[in-house]
C-alpha angles and dihedrals in degrees: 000000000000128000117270116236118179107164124224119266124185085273108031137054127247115255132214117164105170102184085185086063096038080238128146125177141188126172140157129042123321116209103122115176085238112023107192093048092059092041091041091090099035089062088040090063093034088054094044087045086042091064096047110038093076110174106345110121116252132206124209112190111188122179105174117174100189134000139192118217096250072060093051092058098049094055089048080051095049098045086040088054090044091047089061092047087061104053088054086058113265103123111230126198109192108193100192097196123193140159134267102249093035105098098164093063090049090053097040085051094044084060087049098043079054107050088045110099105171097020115096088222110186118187104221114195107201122190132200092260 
């Protein structure tokens, strides 16, 4: 495998997924003209990670500032496909980061935190300081 780089644009996240480092990042606004199409790739490399990273323990940072909903379901989609992951052994940390005066991406990541049933999900504010 090789890490996977897509850099942001004004409507889409930056993406580093460093399967070397068990790391994966998203981070920016989501709001792609056609969503699965952008994120078609991105599942593509997670799925192919996801059958080789056995029990190492892997780490998934998301910041991200603003979604759409066909957003939203892709990232239902993503923590439903590394929840399963978990229950077949491979430890996942989620760190939801977002920032102090966005109250929108802490609720967003309070319903995911909740949906979430194998995945140690911790909710990071983060301020400008």
């Amino acid at each position: 495998m090789s890490v996977l780089n897509i850099a942001a644009t004004k409507s889409t996240p930056q993406i580093h997924f460093d399967d070397k480092q068990d790391l994966l990042e998203i981070q920016g606004e989501s709001y792609p003209e056609n969503t699965p199409n952008f994120y078609a790739p991105i599942f593509a490399w997670l799925e192919e990670y996801l059958q080789q990273v056995g029990e190492r323990a892997v780490t998934m940072n998301l910041e991200i500032n603003y979604f759409n909903s066909s957003s939203s379901k892709v990232l239902t989609d993503l923590f439903d496909r590394l929840d399963e992951a978990c229950r077949s052994g491979t430890p996942i940390v989620v760190n939801w980061r977002y920032h102090e005066e966005n109250d929108m991406a802490l609720e967003y990541g309070e319903d995911f935190q909740e949906e979430v049933e194998e995945i140690t999900f911790n909710l990071i504010e983060f301020s400008d300081d």
